[in-house]
C-alpha positions, 0 to 999 in steps of 0.5 A: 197473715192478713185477716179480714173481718166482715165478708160484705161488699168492702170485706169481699173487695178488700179480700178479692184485691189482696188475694189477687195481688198475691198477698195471704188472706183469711177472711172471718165470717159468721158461722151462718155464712160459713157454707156458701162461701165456702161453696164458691170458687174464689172471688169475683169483682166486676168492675164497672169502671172497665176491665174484666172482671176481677178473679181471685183464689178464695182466701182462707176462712175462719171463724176465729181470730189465731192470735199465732198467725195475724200480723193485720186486721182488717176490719169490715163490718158494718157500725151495728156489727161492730161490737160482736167483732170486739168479743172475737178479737183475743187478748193474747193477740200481740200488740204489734197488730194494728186493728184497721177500721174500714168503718165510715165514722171516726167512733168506730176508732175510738170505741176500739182504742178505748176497747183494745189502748195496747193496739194501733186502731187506725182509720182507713177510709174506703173511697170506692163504692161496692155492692154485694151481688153473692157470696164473694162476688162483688160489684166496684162502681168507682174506681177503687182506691183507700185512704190510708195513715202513710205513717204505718208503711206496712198498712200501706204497703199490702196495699200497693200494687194491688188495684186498690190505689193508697190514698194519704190519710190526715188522721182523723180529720179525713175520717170526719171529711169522709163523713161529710160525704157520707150524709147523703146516704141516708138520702138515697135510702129514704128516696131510694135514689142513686148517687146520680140521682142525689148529684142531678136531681135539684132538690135531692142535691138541695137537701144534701147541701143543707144536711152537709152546710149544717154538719160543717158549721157542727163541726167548726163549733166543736174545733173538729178538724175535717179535710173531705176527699175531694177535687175542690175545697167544701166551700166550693162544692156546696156552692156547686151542690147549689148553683152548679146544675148537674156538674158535680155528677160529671165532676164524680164521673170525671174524677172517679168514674162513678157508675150510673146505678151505683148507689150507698149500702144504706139504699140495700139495708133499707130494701132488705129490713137490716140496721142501716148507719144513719145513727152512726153517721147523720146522728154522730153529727147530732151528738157532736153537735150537743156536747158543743152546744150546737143544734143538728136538726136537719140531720137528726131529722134524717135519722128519723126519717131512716128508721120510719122508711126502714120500720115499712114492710114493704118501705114507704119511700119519700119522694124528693118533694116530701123529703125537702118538705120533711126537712123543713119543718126543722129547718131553722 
């Protein structure tokens, strides 16, 4: 059985594909969402990309992990959810069941080999972009495919012949180069900005190539190897970021077939009041940064620039021209 925790938009995707392809899922989720999604009628996934909607039978549900019947865990859930699900997994689970972070910062694996040393924790990084519109029904804006470490064929092999392409993983150095990307997140949610937005709009793409260019030279500081999930090597994507107009949205529109509206989960945390991964991702940056006696202040910058926009009710968004003014008021 394969058991995957977090019922949110990579949770219900992840399940969706496996349940559709045939494979035996269970889904775990909170008592609190127990009763809609047990009133829907299976898994919905509208693909963006092309293609009818995706249809799958509704996966078994749980509120607990059965040590007897889990052979993987998928895990799903956002960083501030990460420590709940620590206390849901039980010490009489057998060793041989790799834990699968499908988280987007390389702590969250370390947090769980430091938790759970007699398990395989392994990175996996989520190279599709997914919204939550209901329960179970979700919204793929990318062309679905998942990073994943080859050497754990059976990891692998779930996935093949899914719709979820298997990407090769390098360790954790494709988790940190996923991480890369991830900075501009908290972009687009202090501006509530799109992908497009970010990839078209000169200064949104400015502040992106500053926040990345700082978070490469932090990471070259602490002798931390990186390899980001692109076409072009990071060298040649600042460059572009900064001196290529719009070309890097149609090289995403090309390469992945990035939807017009899709935006980062961050942008809907920041709508709707929740905890939002800026501390886990900008901020990781930032602690990296001190233990190798680096300084980050572009990206702990971010950081506080999220909680302020996220502490509004309703959230005061920045405009472009405030959030490059924010920025460089830090910048060295």
């Amino acid at each position: 059985m394969l058991l995957v925790i977090g019922p949110g938009a990579v949770g219900t995707v992840v399940a969706g594909y496996l349940s559709a392809a045939g494979r035996p899922v269970r889904v775990l989720c909170p008592d609190s969402a127990l009763p809609e999604l047990s009133a829907a009628d299976g898994i919905v996934i509208d693909r963006v990309t092309g293609g009818p909607p995706l249809r799958a039978p509704k996966p078994l549900l749980t509120t607990a992990v059965n040590p007897e019947q889990v052979t993987q865990i998928f895990i799903c859930v956002k960083h501030p959810d990460l420590e709940s699900v620590f206390d849901l997994i039980p010490p009489t689970l057998a060793p041989s069941v790799p834990l699968i972070s499908m988280l987007n910062a390389p702590s969250a694996v370390h947090r769980l080999r430091e938790r759970f040393p007699q398990h395989a924790a392994l990175p996996a990084s989520v190279l599709f972009n997914a919204q939550l519109l209901e329960p179970f029904r979700a919204r793929v804006t990318t062309v679905p495919r998942i990073q994943l470490p080859f050497e754990h064929r059976q990891v692998v092999e779930s996935f093949q012949g899914t719709g979820i392409r298997p990407v090769r993983a390098y360790g954790e150095a494709s988790a940190w180069g996923k991480l890369l990307l991830n900075l501009s997140n908290a972009i687009a949610a202090v501006t509530h900005s799109t992908f497009r937005d970010i990839l078209i709009h000169p200064l949104l793409r400015a502040c992106y190539a500053d926040l990345l260019e700082e978070a490469i030279q932090v990471l070259r500081a602490a002798r931390i190897p990186f390899r980001a999930p692109l076409p072009v090597s990071l060298p040649a994507y600042l460059m572009m970021m900064r001196h290529a107009g719009a070309f890097p949205w149609w090289l995403a529109r090309w390469k992945w077939r990035l939807a017009e509206g899709a935006y980062p989960s961050m942008v809907s945390d920041i709508a709707h009041g929740r905890p939002t991964e800026a501390d886990a991702l900008n901020g990781e940056i930032v602690r990296v940064g001190a233990r190798a006696g680096v300084s980050a202040p572009l990206n702990a910058r971010m950081v506080a620039l999220v909680e302020a926009v996220g502490a509004e009710r309703p959230p005061q968004y920045l405009t472009p021209e405030a959030l490059r003014d924010a920025l460089r008021q830090v910048a060295g």
